[in-house]
VMD Tcl script that builds the backbone (N, CA, C; Angstrom):
set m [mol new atoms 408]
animate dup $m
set s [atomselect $m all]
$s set {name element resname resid chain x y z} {
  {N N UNK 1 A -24.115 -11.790 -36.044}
  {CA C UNK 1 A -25.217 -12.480 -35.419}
  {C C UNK 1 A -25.064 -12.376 -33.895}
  {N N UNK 2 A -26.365 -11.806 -33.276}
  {CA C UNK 2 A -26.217 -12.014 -31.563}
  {C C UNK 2 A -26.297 -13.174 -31.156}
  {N N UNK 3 A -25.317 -13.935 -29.979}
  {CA C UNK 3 A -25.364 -15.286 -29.391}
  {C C UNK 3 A -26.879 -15.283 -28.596}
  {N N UNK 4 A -27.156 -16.229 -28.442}
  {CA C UNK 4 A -28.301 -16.404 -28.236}
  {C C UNK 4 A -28.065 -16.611 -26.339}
  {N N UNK 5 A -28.522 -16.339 -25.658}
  {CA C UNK 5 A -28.954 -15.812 -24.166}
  {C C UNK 5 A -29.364 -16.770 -23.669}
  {N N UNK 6 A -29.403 -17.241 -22.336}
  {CA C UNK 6 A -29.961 -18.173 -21.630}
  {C C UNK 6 A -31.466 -17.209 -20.757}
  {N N UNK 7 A -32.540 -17.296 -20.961}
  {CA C UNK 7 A -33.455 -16.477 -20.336}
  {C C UNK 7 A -33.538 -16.307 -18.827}
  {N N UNK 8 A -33.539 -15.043 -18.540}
  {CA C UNK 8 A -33.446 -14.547 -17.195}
  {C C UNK 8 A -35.413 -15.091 -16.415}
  {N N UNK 9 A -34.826 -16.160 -15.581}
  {CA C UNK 9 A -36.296 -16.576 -15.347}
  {C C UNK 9 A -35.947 -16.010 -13.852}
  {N N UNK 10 A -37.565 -15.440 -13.384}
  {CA C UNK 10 A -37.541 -14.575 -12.014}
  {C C UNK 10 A -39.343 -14.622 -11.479}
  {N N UNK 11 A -39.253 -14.868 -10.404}
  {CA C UNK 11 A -40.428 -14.579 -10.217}
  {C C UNK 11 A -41.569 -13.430 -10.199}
  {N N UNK 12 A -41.988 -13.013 -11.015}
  {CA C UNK 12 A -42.354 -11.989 -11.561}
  {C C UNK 12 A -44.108 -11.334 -10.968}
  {N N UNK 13 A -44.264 -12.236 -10.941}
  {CA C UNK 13 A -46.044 -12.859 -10.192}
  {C C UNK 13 A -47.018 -11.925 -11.540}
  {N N UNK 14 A -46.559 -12.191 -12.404}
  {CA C UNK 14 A -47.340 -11.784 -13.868}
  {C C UNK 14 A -47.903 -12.444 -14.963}
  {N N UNK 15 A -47.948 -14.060 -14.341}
  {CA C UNK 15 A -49.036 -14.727 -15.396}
  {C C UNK 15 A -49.944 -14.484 -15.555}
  {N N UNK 16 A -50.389 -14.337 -16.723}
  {CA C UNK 16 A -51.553 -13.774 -17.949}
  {C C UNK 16 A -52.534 -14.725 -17.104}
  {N N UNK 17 A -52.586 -15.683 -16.914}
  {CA C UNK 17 A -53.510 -16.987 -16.903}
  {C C UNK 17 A -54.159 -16.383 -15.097}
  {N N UNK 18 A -53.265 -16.388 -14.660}
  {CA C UNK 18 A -53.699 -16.711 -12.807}
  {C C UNK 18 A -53.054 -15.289 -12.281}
  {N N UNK 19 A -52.150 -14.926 -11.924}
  {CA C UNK 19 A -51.900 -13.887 -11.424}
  {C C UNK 19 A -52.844 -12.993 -11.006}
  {N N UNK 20 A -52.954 -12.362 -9.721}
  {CA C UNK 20 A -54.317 -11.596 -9.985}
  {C C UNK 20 A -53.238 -10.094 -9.910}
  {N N UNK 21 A -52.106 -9.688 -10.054}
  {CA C UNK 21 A -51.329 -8.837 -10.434}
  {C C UNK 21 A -51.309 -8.065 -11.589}
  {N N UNK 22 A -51.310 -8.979 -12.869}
  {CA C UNK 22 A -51.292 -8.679 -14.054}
  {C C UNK 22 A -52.898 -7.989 -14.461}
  {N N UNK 23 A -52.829 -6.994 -14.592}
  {CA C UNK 23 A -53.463 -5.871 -14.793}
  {C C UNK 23 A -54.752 -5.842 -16.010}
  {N N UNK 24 A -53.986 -6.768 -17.172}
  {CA C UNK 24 A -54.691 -7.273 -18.216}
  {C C UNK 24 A -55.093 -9.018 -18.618}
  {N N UNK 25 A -54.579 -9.568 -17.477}
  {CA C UNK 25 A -55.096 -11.222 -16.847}
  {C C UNK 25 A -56.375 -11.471 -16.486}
  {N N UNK 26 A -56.140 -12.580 -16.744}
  {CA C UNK 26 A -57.581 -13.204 -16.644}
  {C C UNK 26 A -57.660 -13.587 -15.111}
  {N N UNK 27 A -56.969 -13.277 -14.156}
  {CA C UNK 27 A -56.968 -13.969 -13.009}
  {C C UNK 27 A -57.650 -14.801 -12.594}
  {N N UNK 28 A -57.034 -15.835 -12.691}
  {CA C UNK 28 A -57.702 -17.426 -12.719}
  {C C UNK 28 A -57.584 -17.459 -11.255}
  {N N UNK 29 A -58.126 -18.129 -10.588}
  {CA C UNK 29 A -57.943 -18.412 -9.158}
  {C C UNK 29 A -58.647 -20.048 -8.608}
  {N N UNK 30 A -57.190 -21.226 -8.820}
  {CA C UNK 30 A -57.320 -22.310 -8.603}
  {C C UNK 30 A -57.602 -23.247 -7.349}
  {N N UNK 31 A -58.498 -24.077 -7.064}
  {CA C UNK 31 A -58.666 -25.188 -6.103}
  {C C UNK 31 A -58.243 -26.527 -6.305}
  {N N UNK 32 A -58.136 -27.705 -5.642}
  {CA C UNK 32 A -58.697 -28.447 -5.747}
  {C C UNK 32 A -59.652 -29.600 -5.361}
  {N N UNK 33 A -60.242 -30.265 -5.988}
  {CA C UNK 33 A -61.301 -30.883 -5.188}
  {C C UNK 33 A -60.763 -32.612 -5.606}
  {N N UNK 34 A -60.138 -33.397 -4.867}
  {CA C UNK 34 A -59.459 -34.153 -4.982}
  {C C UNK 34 A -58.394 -34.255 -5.786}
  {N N UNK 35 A -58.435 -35.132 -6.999}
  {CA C UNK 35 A -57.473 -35.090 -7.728}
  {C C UNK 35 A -57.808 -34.281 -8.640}
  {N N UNK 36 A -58.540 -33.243 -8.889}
  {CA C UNK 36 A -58.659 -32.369 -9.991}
  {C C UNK 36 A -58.610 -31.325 -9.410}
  {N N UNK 37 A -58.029 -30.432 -10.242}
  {CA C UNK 37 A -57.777 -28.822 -10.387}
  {C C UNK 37 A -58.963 -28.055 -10.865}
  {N N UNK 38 A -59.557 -26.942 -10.579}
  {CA C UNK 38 A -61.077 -26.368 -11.248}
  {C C UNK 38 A -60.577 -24.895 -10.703}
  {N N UNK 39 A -61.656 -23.624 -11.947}
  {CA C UNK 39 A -61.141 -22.723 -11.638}
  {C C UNK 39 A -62.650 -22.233 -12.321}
  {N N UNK 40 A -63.348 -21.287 -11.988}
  {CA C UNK 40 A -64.276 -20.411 -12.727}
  {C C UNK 40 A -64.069 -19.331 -13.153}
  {N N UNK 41 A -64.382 -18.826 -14.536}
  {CA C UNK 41 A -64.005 -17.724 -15.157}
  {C C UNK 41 A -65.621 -17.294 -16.118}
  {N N UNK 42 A -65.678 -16.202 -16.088}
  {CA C UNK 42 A -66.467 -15.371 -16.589}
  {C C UNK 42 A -65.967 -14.333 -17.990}
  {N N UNK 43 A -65.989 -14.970 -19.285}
  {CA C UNK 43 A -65.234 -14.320 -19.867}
  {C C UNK 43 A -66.296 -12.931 -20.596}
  {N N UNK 44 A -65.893 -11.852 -20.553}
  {CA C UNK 44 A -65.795 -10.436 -21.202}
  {C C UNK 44 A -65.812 -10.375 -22.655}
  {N N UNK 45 A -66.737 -9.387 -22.984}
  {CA C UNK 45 A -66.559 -8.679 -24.135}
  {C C UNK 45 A -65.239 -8.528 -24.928}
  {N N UNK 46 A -63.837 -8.051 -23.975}
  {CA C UNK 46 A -62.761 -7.830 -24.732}
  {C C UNK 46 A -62.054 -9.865 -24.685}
  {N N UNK 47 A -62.649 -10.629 -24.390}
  {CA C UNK 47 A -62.343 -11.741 -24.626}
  {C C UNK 47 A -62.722 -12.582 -26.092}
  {N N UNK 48 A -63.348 -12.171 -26.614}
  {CA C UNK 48 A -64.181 -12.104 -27.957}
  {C C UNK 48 A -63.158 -12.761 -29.094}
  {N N UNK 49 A -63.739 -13.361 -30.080}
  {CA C UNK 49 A -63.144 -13.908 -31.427}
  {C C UNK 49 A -64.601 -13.060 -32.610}
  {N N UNK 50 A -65.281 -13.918 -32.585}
  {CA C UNK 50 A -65.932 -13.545 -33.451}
  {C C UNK 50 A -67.506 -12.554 -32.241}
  {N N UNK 51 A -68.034 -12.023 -32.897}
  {CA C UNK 51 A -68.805 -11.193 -32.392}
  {C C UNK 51 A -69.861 -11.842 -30.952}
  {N N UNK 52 A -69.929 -11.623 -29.882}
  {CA C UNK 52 A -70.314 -12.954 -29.086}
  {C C UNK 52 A -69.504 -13.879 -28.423}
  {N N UNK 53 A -68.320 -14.457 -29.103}
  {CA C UNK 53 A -68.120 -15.720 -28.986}
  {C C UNK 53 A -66.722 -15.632 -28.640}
  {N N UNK 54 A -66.325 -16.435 -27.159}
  {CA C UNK 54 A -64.901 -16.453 -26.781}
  {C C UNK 54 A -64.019 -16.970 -27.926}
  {N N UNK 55 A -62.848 -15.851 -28.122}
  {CA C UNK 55 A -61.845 -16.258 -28.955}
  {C C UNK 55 A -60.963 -17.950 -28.152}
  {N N UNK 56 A -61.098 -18.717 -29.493}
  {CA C UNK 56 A -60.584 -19.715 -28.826}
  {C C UNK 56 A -59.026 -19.929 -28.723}
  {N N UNK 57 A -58.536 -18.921 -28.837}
  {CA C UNK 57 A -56.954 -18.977 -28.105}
  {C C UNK 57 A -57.496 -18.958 -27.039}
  {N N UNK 58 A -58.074 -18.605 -26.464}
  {CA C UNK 58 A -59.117 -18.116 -24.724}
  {C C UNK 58 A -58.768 -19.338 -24.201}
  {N N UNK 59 A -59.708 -19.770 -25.064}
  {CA C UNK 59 A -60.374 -21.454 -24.839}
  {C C UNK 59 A -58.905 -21.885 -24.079}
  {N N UNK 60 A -58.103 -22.448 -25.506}
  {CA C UNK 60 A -56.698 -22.678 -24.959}
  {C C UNK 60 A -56.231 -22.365 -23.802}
  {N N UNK 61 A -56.101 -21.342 -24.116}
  {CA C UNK 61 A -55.437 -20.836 -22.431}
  {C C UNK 61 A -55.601 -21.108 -21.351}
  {N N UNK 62 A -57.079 -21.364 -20.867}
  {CA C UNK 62 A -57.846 -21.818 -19.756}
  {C C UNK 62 A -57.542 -22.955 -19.574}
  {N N UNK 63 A -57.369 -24.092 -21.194}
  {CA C UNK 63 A -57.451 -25.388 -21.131}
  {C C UNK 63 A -55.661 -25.634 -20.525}
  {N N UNK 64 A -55.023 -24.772 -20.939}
  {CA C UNK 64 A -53.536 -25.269 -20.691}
  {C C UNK 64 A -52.786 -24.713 -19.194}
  {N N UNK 65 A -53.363 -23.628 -18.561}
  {CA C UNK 65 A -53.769 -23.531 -17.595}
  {C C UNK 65 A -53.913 -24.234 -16.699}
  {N N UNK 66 A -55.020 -24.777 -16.582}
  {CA C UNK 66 A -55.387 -25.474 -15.729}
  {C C UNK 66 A -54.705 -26.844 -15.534}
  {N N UNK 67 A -54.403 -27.562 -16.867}
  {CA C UNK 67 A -52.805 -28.107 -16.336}
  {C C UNK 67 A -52.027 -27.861 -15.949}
  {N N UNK 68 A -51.305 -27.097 -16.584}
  {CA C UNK 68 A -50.340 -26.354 -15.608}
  {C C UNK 68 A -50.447 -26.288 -14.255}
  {N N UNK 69 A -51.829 -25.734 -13.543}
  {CA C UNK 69 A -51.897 -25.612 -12.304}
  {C C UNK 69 A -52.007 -27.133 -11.410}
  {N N UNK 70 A -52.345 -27.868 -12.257}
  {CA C UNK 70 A -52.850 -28.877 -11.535}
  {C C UNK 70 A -51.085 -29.895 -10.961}
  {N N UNK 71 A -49.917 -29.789 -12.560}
  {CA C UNK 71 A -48.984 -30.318 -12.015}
  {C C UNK 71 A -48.415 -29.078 -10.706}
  {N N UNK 72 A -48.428 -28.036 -10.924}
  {CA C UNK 72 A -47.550 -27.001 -10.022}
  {C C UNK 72 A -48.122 -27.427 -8.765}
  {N N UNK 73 A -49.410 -27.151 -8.083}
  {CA C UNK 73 A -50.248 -27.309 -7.070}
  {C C UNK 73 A -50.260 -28.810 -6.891}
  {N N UNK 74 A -49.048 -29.816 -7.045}
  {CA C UNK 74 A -48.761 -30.505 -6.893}
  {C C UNK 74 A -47.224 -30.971 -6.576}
  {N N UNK 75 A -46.838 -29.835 -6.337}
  {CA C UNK 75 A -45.174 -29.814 -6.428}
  {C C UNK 75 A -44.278 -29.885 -7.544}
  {N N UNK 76 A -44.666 -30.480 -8.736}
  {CA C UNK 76 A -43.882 -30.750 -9.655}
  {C C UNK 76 A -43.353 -29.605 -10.779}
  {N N UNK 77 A -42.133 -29.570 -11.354}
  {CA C UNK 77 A -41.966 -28.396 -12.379}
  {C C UNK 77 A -42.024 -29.029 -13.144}
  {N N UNK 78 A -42.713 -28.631 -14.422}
  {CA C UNK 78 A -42.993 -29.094 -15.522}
  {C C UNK 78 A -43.400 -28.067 -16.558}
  {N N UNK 79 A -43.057 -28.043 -18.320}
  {CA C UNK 79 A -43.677 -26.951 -18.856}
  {C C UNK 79 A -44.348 -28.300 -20.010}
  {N N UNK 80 A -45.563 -27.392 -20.487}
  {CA C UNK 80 A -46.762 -27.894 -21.939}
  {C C UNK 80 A -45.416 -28.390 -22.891}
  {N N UNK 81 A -45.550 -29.422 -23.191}
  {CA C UNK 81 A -44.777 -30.072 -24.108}
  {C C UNK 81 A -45.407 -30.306 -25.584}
  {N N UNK 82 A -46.605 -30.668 -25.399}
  {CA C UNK 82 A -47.711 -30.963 -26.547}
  {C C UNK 82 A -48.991 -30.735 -26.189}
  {N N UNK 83 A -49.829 -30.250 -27.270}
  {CA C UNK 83 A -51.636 -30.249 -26.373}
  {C C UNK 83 A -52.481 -30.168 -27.425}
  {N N UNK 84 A -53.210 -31.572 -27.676}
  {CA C UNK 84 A -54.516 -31.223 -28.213}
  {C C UNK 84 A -55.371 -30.574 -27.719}
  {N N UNK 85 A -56.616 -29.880 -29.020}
  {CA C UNK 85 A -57.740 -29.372 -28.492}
  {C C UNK 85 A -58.930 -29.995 -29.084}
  {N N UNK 86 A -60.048 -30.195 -28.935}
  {CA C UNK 86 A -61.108 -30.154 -29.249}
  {C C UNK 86 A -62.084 -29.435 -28.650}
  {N N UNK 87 A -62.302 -28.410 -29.815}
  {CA C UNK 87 A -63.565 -27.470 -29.386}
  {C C UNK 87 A -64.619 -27.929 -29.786}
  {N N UNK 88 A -65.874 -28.003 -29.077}
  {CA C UNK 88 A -67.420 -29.000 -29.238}
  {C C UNK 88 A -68.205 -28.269 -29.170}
  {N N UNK 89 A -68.605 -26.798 -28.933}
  {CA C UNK 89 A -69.354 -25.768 -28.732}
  {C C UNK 89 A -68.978 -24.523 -28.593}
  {N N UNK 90 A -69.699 -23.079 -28.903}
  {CA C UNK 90 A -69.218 -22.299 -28.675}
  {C C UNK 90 A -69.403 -21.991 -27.154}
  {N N UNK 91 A -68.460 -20.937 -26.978}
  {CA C UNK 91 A -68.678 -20.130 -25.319}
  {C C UNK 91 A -69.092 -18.666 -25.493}
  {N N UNK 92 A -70.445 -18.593 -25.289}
  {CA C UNK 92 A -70.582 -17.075 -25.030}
  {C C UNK 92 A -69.679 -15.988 -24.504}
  {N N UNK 93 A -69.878 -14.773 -24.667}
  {CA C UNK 93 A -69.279 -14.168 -23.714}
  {C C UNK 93 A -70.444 -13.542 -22.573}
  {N N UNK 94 A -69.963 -13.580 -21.369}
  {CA C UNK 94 A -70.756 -13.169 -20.366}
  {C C UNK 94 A -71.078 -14.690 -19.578}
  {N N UNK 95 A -70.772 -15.914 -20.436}
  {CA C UNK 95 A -71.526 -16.857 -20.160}
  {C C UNK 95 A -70.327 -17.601 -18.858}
  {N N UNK 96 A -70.511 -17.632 -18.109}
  {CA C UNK 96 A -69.638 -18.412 -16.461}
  {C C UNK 96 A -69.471 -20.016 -17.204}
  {N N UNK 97 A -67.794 -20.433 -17.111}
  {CA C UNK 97 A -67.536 -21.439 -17.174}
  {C C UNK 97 A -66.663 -21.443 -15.911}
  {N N UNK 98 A -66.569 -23.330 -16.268}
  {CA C UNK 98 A -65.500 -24.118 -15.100}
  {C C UNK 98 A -64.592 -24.439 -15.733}
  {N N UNK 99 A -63.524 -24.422 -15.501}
  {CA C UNK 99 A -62.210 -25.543 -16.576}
  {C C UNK 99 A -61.889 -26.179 -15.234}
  {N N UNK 100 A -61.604 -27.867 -15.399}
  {CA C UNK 100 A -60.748 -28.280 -14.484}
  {C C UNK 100 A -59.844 -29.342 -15.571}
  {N N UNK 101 A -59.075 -29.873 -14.945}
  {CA C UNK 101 A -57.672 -30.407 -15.280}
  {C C UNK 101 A -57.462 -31.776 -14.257}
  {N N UNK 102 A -57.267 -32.415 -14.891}
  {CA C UNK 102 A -56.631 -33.883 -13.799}
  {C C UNK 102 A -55.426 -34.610 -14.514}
  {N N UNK 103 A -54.682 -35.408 -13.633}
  {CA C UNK 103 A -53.844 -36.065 -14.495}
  {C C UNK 103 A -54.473 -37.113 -15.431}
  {N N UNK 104 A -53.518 -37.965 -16.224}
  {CA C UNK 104 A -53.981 -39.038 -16.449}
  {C C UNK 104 A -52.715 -40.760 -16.492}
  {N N UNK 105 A -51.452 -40.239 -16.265}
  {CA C UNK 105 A -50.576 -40.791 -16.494}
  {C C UNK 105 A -49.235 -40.155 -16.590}
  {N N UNK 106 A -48.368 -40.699 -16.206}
  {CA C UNK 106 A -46.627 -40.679 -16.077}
  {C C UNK 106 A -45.725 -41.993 -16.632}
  {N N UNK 107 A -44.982 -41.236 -17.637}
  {CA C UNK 107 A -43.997 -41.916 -18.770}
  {C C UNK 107 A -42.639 -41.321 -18.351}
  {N N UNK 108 A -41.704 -42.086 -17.341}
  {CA C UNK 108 A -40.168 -41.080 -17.675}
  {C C UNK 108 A -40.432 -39.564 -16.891}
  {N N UNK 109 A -40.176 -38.406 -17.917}
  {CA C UNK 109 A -40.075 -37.598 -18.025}
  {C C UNK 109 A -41.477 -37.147 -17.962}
  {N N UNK 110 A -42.255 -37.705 -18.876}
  {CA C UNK 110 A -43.618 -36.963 -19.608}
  {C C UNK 110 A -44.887 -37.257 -18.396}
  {N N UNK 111 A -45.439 -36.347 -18.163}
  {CA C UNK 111 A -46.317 -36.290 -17.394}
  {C C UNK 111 A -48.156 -36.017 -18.605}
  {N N UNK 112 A -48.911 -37.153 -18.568}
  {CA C UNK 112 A -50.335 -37.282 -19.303}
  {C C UNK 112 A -51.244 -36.383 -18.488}
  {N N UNK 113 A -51.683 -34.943 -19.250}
  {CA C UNK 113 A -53.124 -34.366 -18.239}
  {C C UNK 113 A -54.166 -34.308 -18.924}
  {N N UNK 114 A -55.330 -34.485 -19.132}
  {CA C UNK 114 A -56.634 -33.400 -19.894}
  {C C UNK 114 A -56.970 -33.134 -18.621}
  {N N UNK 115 A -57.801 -31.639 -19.699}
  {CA C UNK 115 A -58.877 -30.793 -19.246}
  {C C UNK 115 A -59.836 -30.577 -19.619}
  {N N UNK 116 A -60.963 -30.200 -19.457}
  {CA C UNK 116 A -62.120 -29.728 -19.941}
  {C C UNK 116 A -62.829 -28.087 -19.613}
  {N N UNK 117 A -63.237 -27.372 -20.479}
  {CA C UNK 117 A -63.964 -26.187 -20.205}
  {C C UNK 117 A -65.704 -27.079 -20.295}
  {N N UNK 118 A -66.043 -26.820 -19.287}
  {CA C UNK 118 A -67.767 -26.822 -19.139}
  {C C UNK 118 A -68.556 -25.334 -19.030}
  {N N UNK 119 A -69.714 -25.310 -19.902}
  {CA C UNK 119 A -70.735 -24.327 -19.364}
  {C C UNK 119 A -71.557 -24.423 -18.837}
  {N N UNK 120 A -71.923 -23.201 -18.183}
  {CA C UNK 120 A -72.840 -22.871 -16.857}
  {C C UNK 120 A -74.069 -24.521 -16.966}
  {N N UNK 121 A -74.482 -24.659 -18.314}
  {CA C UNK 121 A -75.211 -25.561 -17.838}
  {C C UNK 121 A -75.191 -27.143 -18.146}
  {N N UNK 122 A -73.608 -27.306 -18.096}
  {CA C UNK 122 A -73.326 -28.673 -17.582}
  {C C UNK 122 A -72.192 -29.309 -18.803}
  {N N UNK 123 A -72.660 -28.373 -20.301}
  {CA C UNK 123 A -72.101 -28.808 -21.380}
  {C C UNK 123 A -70.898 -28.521 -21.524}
  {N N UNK 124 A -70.110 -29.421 -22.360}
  {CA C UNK 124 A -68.411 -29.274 -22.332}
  {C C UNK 124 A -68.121 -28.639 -23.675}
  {N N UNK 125 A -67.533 -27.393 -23.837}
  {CA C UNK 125 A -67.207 -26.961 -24.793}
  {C C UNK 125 A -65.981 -26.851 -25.267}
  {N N UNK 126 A -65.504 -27.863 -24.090}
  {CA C UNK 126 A -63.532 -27.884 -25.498}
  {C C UNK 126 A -62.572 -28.836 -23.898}
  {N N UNK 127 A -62.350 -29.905 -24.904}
  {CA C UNK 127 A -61.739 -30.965 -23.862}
  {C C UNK 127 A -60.085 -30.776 -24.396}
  {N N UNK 128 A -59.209 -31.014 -23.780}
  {CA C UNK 128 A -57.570 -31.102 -23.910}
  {C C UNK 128 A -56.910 -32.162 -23.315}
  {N N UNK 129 A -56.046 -33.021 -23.959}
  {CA C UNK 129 A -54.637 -33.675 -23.647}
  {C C UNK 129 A -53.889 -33.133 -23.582}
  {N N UNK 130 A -52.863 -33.000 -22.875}
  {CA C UNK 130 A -51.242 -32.726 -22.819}
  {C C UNK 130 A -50.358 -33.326 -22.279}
  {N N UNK 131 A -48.998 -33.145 -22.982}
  {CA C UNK 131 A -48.021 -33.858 -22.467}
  {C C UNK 131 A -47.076 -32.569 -21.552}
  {N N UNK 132 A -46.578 -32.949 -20.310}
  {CA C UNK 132 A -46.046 -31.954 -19.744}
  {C C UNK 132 A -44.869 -32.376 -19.455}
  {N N UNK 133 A -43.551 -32.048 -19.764}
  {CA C UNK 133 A -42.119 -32.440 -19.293}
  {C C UNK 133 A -41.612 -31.866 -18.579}
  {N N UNK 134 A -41.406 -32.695 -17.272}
  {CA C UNK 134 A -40.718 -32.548 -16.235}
  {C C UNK 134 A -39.019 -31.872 -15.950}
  {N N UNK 135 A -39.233 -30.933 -15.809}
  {CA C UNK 135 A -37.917 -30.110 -16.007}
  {C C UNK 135 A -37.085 -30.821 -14.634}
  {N N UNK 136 A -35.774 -31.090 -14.869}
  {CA C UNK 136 A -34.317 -31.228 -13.657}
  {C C UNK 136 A -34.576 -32.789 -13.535}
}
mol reanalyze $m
mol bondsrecalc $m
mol representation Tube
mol addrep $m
């Protein structure tokens, strides 16, 4: 049996999510407008689940994302510990959404965020909780 490795973490500038490096990323590109984090994305044809319709790992991604960004762009290290989803609509493809992210609370360790994906015309198509733990 191979011993198991401690992972070589490096700054790589190759997140899938934001990076505008990564070649096959969604390059997210984050603000914020007080206490919330927001990012617009336009998702593609090769973003697809069913014919039309953003695959909702997508969804996810955007939704966990944008937490993420919201503790980082805040100083704090922290990784997704837990995360509901609720998806409430579909998302076209071609169709321009917003995801933003805010906190909601701090336990200890555990840091409380949702997010929401909205479309172009106002409707929310997939809200998220997460718990984020504060690494050191």
């Amino acid at each position: 049996m191979v011993p198991l490795q401690k992972p070589l973490i490096k700054a790589d500038h190759m997140c899938f999510a934001c990076s505008p490096d990564n070649p096959i990323g969604l390059k997210l590109s984050f603000s914020d407008d007080g206490e919330v984090s927001r990012a617009h994305f336009v998702p593609r044809e090769e973003h697809q689940g069913w014919t039309g319709i953003v695959h909702g790992g997508l969804i996810a991604t955007l939704l966990d994302e944008a937490m993420a960004q919201w503790v980082w762009r805040r100083g704090i290290k922290a990784v997704t510990a837990a995360m509901e989803i609720r998806f409430k609509k579909a998302v076209p493809v071609g169709e321009p959404v917003t995801v933003r992210a805010w906190g909601e609370g701090e336990r200890g360790r555990l840091l409380t965020l949702a997010a929401e994906v909205r479309l172009g015309d106002g409707g929310v198509a997939a809200t998220a909780t997460a718990k984020f733990l504060k690494l050191g």
